[in-house]
VOPAGU-2260 file (C-alpha; in pm, 1 decimal, decimal comma):
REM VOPAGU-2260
SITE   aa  ch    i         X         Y         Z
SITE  UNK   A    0       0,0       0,0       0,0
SITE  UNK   A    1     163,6     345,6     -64,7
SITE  UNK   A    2     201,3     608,4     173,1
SITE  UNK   A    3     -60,6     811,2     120,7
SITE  UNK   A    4    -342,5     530,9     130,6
SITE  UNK   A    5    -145,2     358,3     410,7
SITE  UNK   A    6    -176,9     735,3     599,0
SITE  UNK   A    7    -563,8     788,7     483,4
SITE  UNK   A    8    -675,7     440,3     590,4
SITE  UNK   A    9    -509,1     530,5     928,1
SITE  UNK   A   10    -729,9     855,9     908,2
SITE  UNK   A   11   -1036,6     686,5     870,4
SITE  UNK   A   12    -972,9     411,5    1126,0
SITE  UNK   A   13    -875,1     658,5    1380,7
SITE  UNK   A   14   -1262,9     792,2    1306,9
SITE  UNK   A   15   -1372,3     425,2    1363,2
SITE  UNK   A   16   -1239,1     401,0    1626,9
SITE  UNK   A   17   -1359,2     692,0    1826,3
SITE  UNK   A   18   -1683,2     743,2    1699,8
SITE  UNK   A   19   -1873,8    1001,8    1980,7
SITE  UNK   A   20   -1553,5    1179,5    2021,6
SITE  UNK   A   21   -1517,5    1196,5    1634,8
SITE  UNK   A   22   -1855,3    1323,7    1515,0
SITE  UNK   A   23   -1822,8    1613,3    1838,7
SITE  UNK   A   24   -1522,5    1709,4    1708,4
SITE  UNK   A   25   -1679,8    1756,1    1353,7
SITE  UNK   A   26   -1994,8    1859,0    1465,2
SITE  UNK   A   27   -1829,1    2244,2    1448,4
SITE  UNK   A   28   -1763,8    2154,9    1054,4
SITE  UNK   A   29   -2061,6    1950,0     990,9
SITE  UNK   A   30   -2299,1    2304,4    1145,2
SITE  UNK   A   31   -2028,7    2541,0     953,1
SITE  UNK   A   32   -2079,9    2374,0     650,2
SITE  UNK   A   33   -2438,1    2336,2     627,0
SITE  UNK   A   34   -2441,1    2736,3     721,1
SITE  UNK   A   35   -2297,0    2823,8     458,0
SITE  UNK   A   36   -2478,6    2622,6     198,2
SITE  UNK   A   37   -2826,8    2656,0     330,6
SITE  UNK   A   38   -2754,8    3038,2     356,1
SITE  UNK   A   39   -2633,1    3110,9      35,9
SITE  UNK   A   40   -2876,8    2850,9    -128,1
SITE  UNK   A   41   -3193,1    3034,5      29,7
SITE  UNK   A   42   -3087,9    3360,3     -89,8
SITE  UNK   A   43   -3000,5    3247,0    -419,0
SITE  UNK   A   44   -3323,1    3081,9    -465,9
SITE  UNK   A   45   -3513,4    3387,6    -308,3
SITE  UNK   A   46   -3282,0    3666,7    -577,4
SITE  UNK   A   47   -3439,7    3409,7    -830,2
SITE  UNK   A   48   -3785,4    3399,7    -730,9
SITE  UNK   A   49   -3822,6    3781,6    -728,6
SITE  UNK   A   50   -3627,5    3836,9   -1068,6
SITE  UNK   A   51   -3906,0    3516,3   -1214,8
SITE  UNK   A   52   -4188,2    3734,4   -1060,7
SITE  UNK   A   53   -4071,7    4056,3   -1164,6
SITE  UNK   A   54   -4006,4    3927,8   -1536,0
SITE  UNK   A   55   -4363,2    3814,0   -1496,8
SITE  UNK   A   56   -4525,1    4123,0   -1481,8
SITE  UNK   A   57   -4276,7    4314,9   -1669,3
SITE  UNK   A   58   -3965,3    4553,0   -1626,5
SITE  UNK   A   59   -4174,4    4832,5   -1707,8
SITE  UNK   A   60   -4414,9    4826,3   -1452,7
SITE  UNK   A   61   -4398,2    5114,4   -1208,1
SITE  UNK   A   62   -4457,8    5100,8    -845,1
SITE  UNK   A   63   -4584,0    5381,1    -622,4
SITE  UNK   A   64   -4527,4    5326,7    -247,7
SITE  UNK   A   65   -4516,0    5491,5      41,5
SITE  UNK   A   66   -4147,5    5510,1     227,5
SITE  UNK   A   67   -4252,3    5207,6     483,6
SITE  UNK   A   68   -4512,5    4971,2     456,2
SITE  UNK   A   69   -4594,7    4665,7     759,9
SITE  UNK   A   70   -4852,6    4396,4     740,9
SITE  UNK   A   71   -5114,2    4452,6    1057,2
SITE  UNK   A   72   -5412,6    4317,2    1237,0
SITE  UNK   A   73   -5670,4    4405,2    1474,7
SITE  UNK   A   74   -5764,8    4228,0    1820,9
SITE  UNK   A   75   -6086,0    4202,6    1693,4
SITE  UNK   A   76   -6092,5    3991,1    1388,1
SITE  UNK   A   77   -6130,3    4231,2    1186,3
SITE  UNK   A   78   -5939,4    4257,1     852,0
SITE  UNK   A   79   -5705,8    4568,6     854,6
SITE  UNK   A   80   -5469,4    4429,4     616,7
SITE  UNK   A   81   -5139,1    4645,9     626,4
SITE  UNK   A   82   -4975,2    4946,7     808,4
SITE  UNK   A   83   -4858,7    5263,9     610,7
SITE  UNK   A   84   -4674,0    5503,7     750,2
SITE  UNK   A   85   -4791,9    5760,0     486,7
SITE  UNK   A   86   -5060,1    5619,4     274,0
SITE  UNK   A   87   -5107,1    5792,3     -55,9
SITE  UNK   A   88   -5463,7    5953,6     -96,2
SITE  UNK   A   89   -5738,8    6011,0    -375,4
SITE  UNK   A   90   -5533,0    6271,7    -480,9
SITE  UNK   A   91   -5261,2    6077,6    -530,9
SITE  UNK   A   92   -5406,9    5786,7    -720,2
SITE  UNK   A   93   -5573,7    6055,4    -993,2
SITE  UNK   A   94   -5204,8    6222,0   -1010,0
SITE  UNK   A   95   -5104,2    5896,3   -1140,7
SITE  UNK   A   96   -5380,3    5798,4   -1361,5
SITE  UNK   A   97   -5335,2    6128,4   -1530,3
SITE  UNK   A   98   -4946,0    6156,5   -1587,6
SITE  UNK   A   99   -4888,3    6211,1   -1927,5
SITE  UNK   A  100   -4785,9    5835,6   -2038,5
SITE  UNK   A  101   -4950,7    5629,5   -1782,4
SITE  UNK   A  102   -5113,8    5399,6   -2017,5
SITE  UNK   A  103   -5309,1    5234,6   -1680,5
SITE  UNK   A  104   -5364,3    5239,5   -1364,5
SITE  UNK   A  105   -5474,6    5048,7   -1073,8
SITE  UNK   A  106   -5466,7    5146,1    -655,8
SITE  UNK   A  107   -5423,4    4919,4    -370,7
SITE  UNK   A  108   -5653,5    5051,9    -115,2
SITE  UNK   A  109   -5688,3    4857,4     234,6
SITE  UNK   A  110   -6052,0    4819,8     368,8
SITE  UNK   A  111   -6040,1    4747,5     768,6
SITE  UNK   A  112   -6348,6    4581,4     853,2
SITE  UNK   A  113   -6513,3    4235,7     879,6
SITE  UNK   A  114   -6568,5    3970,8     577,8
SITE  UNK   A  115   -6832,3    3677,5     642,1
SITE  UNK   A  116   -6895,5    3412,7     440,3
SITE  UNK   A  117   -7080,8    3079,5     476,5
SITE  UNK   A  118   -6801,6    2968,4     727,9
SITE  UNK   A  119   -6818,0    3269,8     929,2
SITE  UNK   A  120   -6597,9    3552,9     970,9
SITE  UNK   A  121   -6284,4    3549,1     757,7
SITE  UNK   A  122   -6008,2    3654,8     903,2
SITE  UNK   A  123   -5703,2    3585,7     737,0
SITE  UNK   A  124   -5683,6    3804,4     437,5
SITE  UNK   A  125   -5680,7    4139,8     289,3
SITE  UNK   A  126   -5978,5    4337,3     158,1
SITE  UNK   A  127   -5842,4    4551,7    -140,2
SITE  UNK   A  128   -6008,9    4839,5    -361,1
SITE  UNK   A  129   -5868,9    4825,8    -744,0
SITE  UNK   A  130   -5966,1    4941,5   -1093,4
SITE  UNK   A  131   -6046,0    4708,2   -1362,3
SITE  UNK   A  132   -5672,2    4745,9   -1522,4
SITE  UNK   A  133   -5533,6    4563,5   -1212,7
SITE  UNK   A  134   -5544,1    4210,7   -1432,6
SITE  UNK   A  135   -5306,8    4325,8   -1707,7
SITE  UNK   A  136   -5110,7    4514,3   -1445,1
SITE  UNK   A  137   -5009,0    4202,4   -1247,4
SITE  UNK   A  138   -5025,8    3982,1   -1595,2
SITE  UNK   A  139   -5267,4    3741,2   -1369,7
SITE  UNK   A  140   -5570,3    3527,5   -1541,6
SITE  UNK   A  141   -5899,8    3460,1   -1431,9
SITE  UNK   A  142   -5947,6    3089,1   -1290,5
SITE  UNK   A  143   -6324,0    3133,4   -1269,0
SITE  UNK   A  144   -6525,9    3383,2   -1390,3
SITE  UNK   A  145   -6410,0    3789,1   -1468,9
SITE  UNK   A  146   -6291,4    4079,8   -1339,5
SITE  UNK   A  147   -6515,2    4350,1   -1276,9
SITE  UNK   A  148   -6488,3    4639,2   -1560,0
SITE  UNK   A  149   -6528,9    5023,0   -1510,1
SITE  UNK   A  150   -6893,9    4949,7   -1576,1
SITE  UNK   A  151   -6896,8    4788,2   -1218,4
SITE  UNK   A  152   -6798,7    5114,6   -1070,6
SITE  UNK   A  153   -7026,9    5175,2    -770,4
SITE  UNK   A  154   -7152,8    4787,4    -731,6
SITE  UNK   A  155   -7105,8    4560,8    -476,2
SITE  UNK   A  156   -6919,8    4324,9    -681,7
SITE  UNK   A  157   -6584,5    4117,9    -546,8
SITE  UNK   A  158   -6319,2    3884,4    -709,2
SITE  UNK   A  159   -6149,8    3656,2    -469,4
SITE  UNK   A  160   -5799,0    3490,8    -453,8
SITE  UNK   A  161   -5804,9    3119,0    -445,5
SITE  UNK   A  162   -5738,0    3082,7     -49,8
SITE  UNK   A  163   -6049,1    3314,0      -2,8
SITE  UNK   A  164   -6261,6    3085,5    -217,3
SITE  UNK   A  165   -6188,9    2814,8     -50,7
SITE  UNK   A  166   -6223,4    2926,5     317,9
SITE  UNK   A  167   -6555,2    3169,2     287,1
SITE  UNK   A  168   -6771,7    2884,9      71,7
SITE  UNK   A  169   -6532,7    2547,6      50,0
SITE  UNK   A  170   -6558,9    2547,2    -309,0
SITE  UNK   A  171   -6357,9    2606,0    -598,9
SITE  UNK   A  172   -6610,5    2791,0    -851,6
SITE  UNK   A  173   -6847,0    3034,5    -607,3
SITE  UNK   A  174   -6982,4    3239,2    -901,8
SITE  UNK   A  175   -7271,0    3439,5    -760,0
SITE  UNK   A  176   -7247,5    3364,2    -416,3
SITE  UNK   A  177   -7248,7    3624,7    -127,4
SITE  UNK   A  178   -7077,0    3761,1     186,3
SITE  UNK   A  179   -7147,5    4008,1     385,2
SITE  UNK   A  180   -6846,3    4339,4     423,3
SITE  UNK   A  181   -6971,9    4623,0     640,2
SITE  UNK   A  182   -7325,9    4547,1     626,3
SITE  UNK   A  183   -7359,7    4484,2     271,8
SITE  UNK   A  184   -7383,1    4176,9      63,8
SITE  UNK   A  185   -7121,0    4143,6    -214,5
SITE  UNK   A  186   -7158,6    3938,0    -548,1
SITE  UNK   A  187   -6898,6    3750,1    -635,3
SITE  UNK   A  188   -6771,6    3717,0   -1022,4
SITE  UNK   A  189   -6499,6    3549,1   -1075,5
SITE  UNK   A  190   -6178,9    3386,3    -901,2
SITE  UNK   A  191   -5854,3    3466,1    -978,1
SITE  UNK   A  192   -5568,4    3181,6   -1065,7
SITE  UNK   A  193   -5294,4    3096,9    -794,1
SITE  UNK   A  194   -5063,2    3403,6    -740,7
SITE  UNK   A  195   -4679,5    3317,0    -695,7
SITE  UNK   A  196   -4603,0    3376,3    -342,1
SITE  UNK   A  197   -4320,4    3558,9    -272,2
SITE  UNK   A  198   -4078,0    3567,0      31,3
SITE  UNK   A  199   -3963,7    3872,7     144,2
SITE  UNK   A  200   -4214,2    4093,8     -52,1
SITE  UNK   A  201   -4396,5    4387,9      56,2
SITE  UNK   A  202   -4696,8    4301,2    -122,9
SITE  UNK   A  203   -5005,5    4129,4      17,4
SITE  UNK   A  204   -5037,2    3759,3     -82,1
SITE  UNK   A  205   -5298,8    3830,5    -311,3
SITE  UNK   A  206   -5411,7    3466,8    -240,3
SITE  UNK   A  207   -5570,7    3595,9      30,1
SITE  UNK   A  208   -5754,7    3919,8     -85,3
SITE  UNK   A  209   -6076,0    3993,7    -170,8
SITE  UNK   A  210   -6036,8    4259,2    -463,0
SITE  UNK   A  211   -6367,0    4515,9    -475,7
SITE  UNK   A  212   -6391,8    4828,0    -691,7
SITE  UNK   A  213   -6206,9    5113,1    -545,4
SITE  UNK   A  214   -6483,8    5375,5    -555,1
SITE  UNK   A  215   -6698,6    5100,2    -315,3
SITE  UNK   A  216   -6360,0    5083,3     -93,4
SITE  UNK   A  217   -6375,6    5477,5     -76,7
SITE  UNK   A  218   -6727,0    5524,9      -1,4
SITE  UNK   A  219   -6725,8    5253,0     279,5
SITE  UNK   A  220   -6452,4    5422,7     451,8
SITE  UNK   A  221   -6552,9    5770,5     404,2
SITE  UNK   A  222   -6267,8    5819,1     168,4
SITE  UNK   A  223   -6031,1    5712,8     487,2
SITE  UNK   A  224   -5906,9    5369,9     400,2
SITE  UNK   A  225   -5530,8    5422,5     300,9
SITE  UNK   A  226   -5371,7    5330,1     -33,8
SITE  UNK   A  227   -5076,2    5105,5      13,3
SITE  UNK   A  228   -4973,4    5125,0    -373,7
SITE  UNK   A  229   -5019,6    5227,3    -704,9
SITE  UNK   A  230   -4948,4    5003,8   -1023,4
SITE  UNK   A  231   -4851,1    5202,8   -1403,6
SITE  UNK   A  232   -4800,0    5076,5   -1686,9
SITE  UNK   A  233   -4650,6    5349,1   -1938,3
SITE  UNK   A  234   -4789,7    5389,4   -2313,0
SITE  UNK   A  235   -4659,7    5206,3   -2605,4
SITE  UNK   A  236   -4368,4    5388,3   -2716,2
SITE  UNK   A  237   -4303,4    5564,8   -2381,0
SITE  UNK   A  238   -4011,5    5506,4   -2197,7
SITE  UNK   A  239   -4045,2    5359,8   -1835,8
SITE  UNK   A  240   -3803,4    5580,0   -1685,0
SITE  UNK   A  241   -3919,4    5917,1   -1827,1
SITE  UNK   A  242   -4257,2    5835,8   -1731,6
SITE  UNK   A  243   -4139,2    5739,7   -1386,2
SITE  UNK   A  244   -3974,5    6091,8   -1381,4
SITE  UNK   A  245   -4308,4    6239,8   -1477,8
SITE  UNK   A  246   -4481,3    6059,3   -1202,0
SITE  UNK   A  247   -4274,7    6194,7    -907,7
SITE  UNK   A  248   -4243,0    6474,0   -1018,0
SITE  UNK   A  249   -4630,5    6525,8   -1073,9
SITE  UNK   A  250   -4632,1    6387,3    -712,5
SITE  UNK   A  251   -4365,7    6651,6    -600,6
SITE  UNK   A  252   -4610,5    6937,8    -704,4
SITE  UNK   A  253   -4947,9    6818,4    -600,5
SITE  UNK   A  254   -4800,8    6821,7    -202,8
SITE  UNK   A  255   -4588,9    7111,3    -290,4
SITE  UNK   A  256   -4227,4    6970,3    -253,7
SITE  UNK   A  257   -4133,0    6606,1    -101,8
SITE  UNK   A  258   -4419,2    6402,4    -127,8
SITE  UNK   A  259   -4252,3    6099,1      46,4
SITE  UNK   A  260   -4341,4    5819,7    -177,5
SITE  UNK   A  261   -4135,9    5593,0    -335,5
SITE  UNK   A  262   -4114,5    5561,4    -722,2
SITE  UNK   A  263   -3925,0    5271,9    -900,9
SITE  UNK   A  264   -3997,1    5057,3   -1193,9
SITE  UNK   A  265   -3910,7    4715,9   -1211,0
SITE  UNK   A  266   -3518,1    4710,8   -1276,8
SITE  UNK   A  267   -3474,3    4892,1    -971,7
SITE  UNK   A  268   -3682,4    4687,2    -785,3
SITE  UNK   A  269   -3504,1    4396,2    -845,5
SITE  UNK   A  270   -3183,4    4584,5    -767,5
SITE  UNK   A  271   -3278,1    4688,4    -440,0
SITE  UNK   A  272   -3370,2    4368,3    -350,3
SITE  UNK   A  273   -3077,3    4165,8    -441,7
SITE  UNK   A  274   -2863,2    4413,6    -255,2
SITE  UNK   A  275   -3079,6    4399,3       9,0
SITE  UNK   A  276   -3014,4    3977,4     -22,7
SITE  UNK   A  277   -2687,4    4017,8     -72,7
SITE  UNK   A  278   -2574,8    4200,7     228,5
SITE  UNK   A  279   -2783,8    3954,2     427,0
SITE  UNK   A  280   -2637,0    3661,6     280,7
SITE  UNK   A  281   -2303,2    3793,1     321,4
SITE  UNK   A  282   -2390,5    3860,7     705,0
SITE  UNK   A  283   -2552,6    3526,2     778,3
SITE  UNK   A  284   -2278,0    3342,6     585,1
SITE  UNK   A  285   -1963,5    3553,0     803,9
SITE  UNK   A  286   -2171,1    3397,3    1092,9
SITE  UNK   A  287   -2194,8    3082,9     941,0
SITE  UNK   A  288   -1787,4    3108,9     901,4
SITE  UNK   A  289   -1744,7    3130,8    1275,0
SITE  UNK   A  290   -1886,7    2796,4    1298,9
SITE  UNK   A  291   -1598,5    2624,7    1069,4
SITE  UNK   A  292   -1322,6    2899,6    1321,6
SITE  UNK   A  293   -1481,3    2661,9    1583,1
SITE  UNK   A  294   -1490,6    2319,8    1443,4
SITE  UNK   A  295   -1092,8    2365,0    1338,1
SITE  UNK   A  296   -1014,2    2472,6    1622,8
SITE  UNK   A  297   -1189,0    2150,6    1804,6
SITE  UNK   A  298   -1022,7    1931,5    1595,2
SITE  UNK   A  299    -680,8    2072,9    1661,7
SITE  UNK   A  300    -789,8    2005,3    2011,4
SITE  UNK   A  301    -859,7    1629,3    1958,6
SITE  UNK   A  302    -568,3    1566,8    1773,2
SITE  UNK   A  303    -336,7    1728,8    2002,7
SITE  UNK   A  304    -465,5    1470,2    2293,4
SITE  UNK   A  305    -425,3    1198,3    1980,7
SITE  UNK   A  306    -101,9    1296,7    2007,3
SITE  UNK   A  307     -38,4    1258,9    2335,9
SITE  UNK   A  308    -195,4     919,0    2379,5
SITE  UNK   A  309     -35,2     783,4    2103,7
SITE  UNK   A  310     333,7     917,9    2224,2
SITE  UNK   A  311     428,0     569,4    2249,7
SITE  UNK   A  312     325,8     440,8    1918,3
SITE  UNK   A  313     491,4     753,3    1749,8
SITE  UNK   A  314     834,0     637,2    1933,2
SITE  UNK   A  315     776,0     309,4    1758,0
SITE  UNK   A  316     789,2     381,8    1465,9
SITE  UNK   A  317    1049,9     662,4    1439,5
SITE  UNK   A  318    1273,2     379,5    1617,4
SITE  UNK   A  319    1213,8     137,1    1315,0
SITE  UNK   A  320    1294,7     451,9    1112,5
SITE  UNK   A  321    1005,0     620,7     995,3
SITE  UNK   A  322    1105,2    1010,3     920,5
SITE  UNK   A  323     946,1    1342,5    1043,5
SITE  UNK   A  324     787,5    1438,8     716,4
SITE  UNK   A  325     563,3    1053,5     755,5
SITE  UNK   A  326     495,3    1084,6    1125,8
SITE  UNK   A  327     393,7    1445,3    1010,8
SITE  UNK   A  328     203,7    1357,5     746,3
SITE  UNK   A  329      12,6    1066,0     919,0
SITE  UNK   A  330    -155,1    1351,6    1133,2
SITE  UNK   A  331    -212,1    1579,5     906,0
SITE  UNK   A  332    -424,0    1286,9     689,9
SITE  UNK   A  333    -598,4    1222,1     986,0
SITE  UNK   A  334    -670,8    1566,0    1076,5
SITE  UNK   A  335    -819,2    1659,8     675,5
SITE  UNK   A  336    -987,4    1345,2     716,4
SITE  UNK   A  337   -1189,1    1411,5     967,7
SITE  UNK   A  338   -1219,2    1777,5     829,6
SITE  UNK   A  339   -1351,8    1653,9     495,0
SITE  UNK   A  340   -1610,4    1433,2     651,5
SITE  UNK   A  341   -1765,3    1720,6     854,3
SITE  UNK   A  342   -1763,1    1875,7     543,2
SITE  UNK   A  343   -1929,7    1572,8     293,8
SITE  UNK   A  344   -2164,4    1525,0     624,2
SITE  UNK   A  345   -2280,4    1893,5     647,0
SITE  UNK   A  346   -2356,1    1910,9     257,6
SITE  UNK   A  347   -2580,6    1616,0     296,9
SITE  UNK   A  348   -2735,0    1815,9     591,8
SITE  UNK   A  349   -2793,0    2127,2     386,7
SITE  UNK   A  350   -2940,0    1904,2     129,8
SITE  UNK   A  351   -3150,7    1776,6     382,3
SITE  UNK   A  352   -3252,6    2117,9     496,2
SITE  UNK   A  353   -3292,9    2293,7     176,6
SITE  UNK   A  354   -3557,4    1975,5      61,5
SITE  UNK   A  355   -3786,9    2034,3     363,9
SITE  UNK   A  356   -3804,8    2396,0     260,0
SITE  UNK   A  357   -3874,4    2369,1     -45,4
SITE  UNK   A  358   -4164,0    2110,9      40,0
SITE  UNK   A  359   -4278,7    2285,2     365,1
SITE  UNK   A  360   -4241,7    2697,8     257,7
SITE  UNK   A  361   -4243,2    2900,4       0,8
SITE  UNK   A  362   -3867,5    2923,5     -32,5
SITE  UNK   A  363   -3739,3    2747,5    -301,0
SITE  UNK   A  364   -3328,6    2725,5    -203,3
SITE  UNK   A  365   -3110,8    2690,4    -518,9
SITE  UNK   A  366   -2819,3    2507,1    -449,8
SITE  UNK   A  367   -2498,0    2551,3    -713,2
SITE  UNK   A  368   -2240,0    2339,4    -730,3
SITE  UNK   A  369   -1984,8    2607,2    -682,6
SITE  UNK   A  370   -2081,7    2657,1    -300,0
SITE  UNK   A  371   -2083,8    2288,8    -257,1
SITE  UNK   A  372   -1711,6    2282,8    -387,1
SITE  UNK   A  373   -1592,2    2522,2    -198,6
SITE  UNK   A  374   -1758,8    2471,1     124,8
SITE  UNK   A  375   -1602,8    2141,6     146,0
SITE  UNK   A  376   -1267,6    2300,8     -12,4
SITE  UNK   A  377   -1296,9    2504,0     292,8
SITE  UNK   A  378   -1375,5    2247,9     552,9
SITE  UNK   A  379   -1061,9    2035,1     430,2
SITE  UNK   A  380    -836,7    2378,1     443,3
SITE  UNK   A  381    -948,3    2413,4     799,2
SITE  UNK   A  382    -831,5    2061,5     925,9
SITE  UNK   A  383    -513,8    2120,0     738,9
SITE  UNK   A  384    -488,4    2435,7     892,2
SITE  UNK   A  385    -572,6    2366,8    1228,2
SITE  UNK   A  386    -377,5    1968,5    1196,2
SITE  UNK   A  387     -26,8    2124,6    1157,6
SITE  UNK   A  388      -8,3    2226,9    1519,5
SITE  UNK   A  389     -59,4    1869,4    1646,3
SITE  UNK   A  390     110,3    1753,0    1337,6
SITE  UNK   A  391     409,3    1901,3    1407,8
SITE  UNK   A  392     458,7    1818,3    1740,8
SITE  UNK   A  393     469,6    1457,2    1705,9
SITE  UNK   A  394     713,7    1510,7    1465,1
SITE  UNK   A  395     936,2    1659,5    1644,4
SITE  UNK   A  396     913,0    1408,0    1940,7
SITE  UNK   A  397    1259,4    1227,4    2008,2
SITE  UNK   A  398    1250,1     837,5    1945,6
SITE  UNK   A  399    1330,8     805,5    2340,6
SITE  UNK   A  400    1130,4    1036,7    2484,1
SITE  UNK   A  401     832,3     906,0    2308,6
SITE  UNK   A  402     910,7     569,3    2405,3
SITE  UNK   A  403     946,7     679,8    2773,6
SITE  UNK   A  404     611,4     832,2    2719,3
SITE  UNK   A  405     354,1     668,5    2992,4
């Protein structure tokens, strides 16, 4: 057998051998490891599934928001869907609608206030007001039925998402049945297909809502209920960015300087959001790092004792001539050995992990083989790194003192 097998099967029996003490002394690796992966992985998949969703409904899509927006509830049931720190008002929303290149338009507008249905009171969704262009706006098809039109202006009409179908009547197709929202009975038309659900959005799951004309949303809140956001889409031939431009600064004048909202189009959506996943995966992973610090450190532990309690054995063999480089080398195999299988064992762990997301959430991890190579690249650095120290000393030891050893 050649030297370096002869040194690796040493390695691995050395594992065998020691099993609980083994696995704690990887256990630093095996956690580091899997940090790293699962971290990277979920924010990878996450940069993915907003740049899918934003592709979706199209670059040029403009967004109106206020600066901060937080999803909220009441004590009492009711549905009060989200907070805004400075909701944009009916002034607002017809600033928009009538920028010069805002081919549509459609508000957000939250309705606090009590949905019941033929299971009671719903409670776990969001009642929105909306114009008929909100379809084409979010790119999103009817399951069941249609959207109301501007002809349904002032009716107590309603299109669910699919969530809300299914809790208020326990059906799939509830064309024409009722529910009740602040003492009146609402119609509803149609059902709208499965949104994507998106992690770390500031939108509403629209699964959840129950979408009714905006001028009904107004008059049931005394033009009070607060618009969270504005959808444009600019003209044919207009240019997003110019027409963005036009909107804030149309916005600017109507509240006669800063109007505090936030104006961005798709590309710099997605911008903001992968540097806002990017500095948290960097973060998270440095964390992550500390773990691996640990786990090389604990191994340089171990195989300083190994050293020590094999003193003897180490005199041995340097008496039947073995040199410092082999004795050196023996514990440097053993201490990437049990390095590397931290490593391979925390992979399989992230695996693990990022499966049960994907199957359990709505996070869907993307792992790359990149991070996999150099996670374990890293693990195996660290038990070289930390085996020297331990490696080197029982190289130096003389043939007689070791033997001496007790």
């Amino acid at each position: 057998m050649k030297l370096p097998q002869a040194h690796l099967k040493a390695g691995v029996d050395v594992i065998r051998g020691a099993k609980f003490r083994s696995f704690w002394t990887m256990l630093g690796v095996i956690i580091g490891v899997a940090s790293v992966i699962m971290v990277v992985s979920i924010g990878e998949g996450i940069r993915q599934q907003i740049s899918g969703q934003i592709h979706h409904l199209g670059q040029n899509l403009i967004t109106v928001r206020p600066a901060e927006i937080g999803i909220g509830s009441a004590g009492d049931g009711s549905l009060t869907g989200l907070n805004v720190s400075q909701p944009l008002g009916v002034k607002d929303v017809d600033v928009i609608s009538h920028t010069k290149g805002v081919a549509a338009s459609a508000p957000l507008t939250v309705v606090g206030g009590k949905a019941s249905g033929d299971h009671g009171v719903y409670r776990d969704g969001f009642v929105l007001g909306t114009t008929s262009d909100l379809p084409s706006l979010l790119n999103q098809s009817m399951l069941y039925g249609a959207f109301f039109s501007s002809d349904d202006n002032g009716l107590n009409v309603a299109v669910l998402g699919q969530h809300v179908a299914e809790t208020m009547f326990s059906e799939d197709v509830p064309l024409g049945r009722s529910f009740t929202f602040h003492g009146r009975s609402f119609i509803v038309r149609g059902v709208f297909n499965q949104f994507t659900s998106m992690p770390l959005a500031q939108q509403a799951d629209f699964n959840n809502a129950i979408f009714i004309p905006n001028d009904v949303a107004e008059n049931l809140s005394r033009n009070t209920a607060p618009t969270y956001e504005v959808l444009a889409r600019p003209a044919a031939g207009e240019h997003p960015v110019a027409v963005e431009s036009r909107i804030r600064a149309a916005l600017s004048q109507a509240h006669g300087g800063d109007s505090g909202l936030t104006v961005a189009s798709g590309n710099q959506n997605l911008s903001t959001s992968n540097d806002i996943l990017s500095l948290l995966t960097r973060l998270i992973a440095g964390v992550a790092a500390i773990s691996l610090l640990v786990g090389g450190i604990g191994i340089m532990n171990v195989m300083l004792v190994s050293v020590a309690e094999r003193m003897h054995e180490i005199g041995i063999r340097k008496a039947v001539g073995a040199t410092n480089r082999q004795i050196m080398s023996q514990f440097m195999v053993e201490s990437a050995t049990l390095s590397l299988a931290g490593g391979v064992i925390g992979v399989a762990l992230a695996f693990i992990i990022d499966i049960l997301l994907r199957v359990f959430t709505d996070v869907q991890p993307s792992v790359s083989w990149q991070i996999v190579v150099l996670a374990v690249g890293v693990s195996l650095l660290v038990g070289v790194i930390f085996g020297t120290v331990p490696a080197v000393k029982a190289a130096r030891k003389a043939p007689i003192d070791a033997l001496r050893f007790e």
